[in-house]
C-alpha positions in Angstrom: -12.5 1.5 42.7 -9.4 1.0 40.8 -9.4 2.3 36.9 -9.4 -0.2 34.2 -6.4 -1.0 32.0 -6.6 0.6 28.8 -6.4 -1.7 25.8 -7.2 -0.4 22.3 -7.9 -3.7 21.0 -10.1 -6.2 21.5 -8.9 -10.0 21.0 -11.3 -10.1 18.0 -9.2 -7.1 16.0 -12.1 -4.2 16.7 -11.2 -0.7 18.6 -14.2 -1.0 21.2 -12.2 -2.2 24.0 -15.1 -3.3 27.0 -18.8 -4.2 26.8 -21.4 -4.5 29.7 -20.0 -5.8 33.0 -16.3 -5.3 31.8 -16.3 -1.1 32.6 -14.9 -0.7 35.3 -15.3 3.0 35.6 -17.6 4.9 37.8 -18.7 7.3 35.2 -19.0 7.8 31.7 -20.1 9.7 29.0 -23.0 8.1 27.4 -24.2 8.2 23.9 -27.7 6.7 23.0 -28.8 3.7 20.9 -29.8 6.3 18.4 -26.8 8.5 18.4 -27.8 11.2 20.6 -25.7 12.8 23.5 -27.2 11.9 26.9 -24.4 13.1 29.2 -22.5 11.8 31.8 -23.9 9.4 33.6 -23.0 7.1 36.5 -21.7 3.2 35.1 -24.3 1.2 36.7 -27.4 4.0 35.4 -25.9 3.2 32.0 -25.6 -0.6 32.2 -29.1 -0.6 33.2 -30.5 1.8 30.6 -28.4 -0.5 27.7 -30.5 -3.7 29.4 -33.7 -1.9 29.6 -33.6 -1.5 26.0 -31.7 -4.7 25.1 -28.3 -3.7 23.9 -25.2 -4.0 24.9 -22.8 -0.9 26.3 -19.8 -0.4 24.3 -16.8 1.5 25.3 -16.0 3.4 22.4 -13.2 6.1 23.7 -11.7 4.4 26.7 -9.1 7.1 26.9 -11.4 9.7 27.3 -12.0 11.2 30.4 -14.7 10.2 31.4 -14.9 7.2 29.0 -17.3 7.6 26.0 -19.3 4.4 26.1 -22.6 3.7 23.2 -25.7 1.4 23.8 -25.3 -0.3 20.9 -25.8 -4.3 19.7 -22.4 -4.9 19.7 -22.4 -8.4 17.7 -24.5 -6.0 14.5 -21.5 -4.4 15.4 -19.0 -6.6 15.2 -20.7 -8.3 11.8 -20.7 -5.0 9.6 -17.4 -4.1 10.8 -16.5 -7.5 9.1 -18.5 -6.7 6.0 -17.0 -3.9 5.6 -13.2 -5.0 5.9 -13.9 -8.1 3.6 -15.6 -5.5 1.4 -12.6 -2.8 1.3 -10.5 -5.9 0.8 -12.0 -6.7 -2.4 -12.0 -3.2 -3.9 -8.1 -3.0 -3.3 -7.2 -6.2 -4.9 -9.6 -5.3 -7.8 -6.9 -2.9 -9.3 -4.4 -5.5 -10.7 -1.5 -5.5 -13.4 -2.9 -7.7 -16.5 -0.2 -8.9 -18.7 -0.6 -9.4 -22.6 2.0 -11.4 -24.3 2.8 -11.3 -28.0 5.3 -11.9 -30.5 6.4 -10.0 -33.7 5.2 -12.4 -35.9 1.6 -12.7 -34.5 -1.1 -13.5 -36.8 -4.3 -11.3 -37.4 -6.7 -13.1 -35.3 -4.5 -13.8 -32.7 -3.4 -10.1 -32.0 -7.6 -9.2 -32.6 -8.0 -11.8 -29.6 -5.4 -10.4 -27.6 -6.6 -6.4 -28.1 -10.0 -7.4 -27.0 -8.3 -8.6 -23.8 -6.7 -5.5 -23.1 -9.5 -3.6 -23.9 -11.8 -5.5 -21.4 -8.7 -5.0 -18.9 -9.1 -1.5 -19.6 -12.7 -1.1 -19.4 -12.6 -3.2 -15.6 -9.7 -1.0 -14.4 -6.8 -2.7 -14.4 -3.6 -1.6 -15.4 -2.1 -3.9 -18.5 1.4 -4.7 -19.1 2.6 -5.8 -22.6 5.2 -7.5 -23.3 6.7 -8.7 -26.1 9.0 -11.4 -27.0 11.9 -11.9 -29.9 12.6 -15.5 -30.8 15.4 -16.2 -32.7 16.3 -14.5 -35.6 13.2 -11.9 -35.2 16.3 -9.8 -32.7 17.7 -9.1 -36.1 14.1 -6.8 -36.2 13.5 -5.2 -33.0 11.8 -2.3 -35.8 8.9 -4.7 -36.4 8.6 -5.2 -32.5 8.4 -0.9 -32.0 5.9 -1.1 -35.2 3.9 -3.8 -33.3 3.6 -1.8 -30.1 2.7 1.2 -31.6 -0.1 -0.1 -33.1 -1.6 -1.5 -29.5 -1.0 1.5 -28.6 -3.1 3.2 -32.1 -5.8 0.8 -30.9 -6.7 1.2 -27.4 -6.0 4.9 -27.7 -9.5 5.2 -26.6 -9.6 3.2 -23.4 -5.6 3.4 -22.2 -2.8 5.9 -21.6 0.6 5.5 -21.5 2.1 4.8 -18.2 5.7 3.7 -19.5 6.2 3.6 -22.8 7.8 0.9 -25.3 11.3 0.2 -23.7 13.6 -2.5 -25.1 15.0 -5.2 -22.6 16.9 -7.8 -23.4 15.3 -9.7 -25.6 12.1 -8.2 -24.5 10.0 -4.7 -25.5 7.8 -3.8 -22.5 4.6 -1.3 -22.0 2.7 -0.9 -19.9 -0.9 0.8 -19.8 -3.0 2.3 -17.4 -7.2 2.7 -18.2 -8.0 6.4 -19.3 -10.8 7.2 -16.7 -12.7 9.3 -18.5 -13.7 6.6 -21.3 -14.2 4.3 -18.7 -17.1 6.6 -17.3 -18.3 7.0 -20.8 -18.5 3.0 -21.4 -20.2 3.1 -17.9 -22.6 5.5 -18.4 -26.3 4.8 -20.2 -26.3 6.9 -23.9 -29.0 9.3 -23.3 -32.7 8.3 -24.5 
């Protein structure tokens, strides 16, 4: 009996490689539905044992010798394997850069508006770029720009650090911030009773 090909992918993406009638090997090393070690056992004595119980077997390590094979259900299998990719997926994209935009000459309310943004940004995790513009004449001021940043900066000293600090460009005066983990756990956590 010839050895099968080794393929470390299946055509759906996943690492186990053969299922039931598929190994082609005479022996393998057999783990139960429940984790435990039985040995190695001949193909065929395992094929039957996954049917007696009504699972599938699942080559795990097909380049093992002998191959490591699972009685498992391999569609579970298959469907928490997916759960879990779609959910690692979302944690990594939920780390984002936020930008703020402001001017020199905004007003109270606006700027309050805006600083309760980058808090919130803060608070969730995300890293917050601000930038801010000069218009016209307000180049002729790029002081009152510097003043403006470093009172964002006086207000979310709290929640944010610096990550790169005021820098001129252009016509332009960029920050950004990164969330200060340790008053993110203390917005997270209950206040004791």
């Amino acid at each position: 009996m010839a050895l099968h090909q080794t393929n470390p992918r299946d055509p759906r993406g996943g690492f186990p490689t053969r299922t039931n009638q598929r190994i082609r090997v005479p022996e393998v090393f057999l783990i139960g539905p429940g984790g435990e070690q039985i040995g190695v056992v001949a193909t065929y004595e395992a094929q039957s044992q996954a049917r007696a119980a009504g699972l599938d077997l699942v080559e795990i390590s097909p380049t093992a010798r002998p191959p490591v094979c699972r009685i498992m259900d391999y569609g579970r299998f298959l469907y928490d394997k997916s759960k879990k990719e779609k959910q690692n997926r979302r944690n990594a994209s939920a780390a984002r850069v936020k930008e703020i935009q402001l001017h020199p000459s905004v007003g109270d309310h606006d700027y309050d508006v805006k600083l309760r943004h980058m808090k919130e940004f803060l608070e969730e995790g995300h890293r917050v770029k601000v930038s801010l513009f000069f218009r016209g004449r307000e180049n002729a001021h790029k002081e009152l720009g510097f003043e403006l940043m470093n009172r964002v900066l006086a207000d979310v000293r709290e929640l944010g650090t610096v990550e790169q600090a005021p820098k001129l460009m252009g016509k332009n005066i960029l920050m950004v911030l990164m969330p200060n983990l340790k008053a993110r756990k203390a917005v997270k956590a209950p206040p004791p009773a």
